[in-house]
C-alpha positions as CSV (number, residue, x, y, z in Angstrom):
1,X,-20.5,38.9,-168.3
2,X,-18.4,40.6,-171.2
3,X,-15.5,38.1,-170.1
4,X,-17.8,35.1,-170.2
5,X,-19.0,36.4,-173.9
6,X,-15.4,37.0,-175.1
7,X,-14.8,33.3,-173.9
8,X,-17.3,31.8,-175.6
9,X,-16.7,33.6,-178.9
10,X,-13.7,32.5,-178.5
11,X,-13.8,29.0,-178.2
12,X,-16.6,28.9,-180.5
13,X,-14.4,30.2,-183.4
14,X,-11.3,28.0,-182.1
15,X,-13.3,25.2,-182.7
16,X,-15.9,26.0,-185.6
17,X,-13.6,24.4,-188.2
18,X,-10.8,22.6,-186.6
19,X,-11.4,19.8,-189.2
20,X,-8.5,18.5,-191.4
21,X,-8.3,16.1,-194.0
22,X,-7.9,12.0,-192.7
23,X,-5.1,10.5,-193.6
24,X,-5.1,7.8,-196.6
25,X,-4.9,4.9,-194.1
26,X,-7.1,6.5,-191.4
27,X,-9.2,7.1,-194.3
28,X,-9.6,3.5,-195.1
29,X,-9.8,2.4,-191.6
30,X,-13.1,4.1,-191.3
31,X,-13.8,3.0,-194.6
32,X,-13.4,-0.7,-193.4
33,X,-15.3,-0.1,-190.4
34,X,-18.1,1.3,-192.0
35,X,-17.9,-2.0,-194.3
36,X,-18.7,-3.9,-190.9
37,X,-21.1,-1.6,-189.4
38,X,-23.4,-1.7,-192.3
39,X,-22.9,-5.2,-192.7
40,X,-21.7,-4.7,-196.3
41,X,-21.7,-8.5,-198.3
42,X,-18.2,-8.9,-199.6
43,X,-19.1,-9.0,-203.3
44,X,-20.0,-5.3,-202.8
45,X,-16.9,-4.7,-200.7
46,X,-14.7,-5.8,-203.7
47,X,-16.5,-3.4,-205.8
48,X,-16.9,-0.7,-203.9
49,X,-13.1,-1.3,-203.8
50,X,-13.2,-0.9,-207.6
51,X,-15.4,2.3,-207.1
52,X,-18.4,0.8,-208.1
53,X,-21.4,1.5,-206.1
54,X,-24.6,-0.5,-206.3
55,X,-27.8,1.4,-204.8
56,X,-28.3,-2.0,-202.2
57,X,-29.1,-0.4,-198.6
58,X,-25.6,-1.7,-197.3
59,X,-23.9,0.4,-199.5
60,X,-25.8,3.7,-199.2
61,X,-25.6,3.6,-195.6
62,X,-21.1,2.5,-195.7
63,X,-21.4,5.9,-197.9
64,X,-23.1,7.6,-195.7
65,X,-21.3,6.3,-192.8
66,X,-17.6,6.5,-194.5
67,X,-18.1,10.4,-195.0
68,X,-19.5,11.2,-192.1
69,X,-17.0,9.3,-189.8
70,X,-14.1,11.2,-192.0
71,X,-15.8,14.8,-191.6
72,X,-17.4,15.4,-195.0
73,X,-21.1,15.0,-194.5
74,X,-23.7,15.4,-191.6
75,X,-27.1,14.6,-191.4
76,X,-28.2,18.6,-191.0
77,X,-26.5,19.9,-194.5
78,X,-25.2,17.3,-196.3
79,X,-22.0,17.0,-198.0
80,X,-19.6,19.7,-196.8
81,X,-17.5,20.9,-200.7
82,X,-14.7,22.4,-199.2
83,X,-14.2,19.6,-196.8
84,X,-14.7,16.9,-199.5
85,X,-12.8,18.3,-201.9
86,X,-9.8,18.8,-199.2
87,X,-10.1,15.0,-198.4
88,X,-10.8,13.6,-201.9
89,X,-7.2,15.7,-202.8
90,X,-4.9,13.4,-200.8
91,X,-6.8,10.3,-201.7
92,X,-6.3,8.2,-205.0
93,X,-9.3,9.7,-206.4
94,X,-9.5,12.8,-208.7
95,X,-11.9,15.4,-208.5
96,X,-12.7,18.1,-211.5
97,X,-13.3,21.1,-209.0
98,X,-15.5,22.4,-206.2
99,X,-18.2,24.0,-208.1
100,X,-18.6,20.6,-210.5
101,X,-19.0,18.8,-206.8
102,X,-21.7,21.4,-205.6
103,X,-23.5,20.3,-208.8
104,X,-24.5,17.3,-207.5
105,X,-25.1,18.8,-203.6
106,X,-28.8,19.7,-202.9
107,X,-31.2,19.0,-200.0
108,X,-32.8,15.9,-198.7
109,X,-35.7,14.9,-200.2
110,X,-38.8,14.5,-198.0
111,X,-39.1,10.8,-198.8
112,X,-35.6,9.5,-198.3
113,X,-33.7,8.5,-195.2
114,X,-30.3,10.1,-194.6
115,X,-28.2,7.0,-196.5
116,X,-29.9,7.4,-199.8
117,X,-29.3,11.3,-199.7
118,X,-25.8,11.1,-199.4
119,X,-25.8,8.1,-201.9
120,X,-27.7,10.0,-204.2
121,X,-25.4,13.2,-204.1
122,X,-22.2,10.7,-204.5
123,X,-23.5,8.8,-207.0
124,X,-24.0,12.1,-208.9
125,X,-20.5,12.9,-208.2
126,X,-19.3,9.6,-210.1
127,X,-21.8,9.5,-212.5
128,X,-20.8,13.0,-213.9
129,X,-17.0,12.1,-213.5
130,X,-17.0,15.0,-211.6
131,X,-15.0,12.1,-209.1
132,X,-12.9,9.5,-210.8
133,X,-10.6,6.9,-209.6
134,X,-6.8,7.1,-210.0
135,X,-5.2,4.6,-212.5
């Protein structure tokens, strides 16, 4: 029984955080996916492209879905800081610092779905310039 313990302990701290940061292109492989799962119209594909993000359903739910496919969010907690930050580094987006980011993290509202919290929380994120777009 202590071996079977040890095991699992084991294998549960091998894999609590095994994440690491996408890629760029993996990153916007997902992104374009996400662009077809959520049935995104192409006008809001070109701006989202520009790093503008309209609060249309399409585009709450390609955030939604474009951070959780990379990692950063789930539909438990939320946007994961140290993760986001982590991916948002090696990315042509800038981001002022982790505790600017948790600013805009908090919990889901009891009248919102899961793709208009993590809009929400992003749009935050911009709206602060707490993200901002490379020139």
């Amino acid at each position: 029984m202590k071996v079977f313990i040890v095991l699992f302990a084991c294998i549960i701290l091998g894999s609590a955080d095994d994440w690491k940061p996408k890629p760029k292109e993996e990153a916007f492989q997902i992104r374009d996916e996400c662009f077809k799962l959520n049935n995104v119209p192409a006008p809001l594909v070109e701006k989202i492209k520009k790093f503008e993000y309209e609060d249309e359903e399409s585009v709450r739910c390609h955030i939604k879905c474009t951070t959780e496919k990379i990692g950063v969010w789930n539909n438990a907690k939320g946007f994961d800081v140290d993760r986001l930050y982590d991916q948002i580094v090696i990315r042509d987006v800038v981001a002022t610092n982790k505790d600017d980011l948790k600013k805009c993290i908090d919990d889901k509202h009891d009248d919102e779905d899961d793709c208009t919290w993590a809009y929400r929380n992003f749009k935050c994120m911009l709206d602060n310039k707490y993200l901002t777009k490379k020139d």
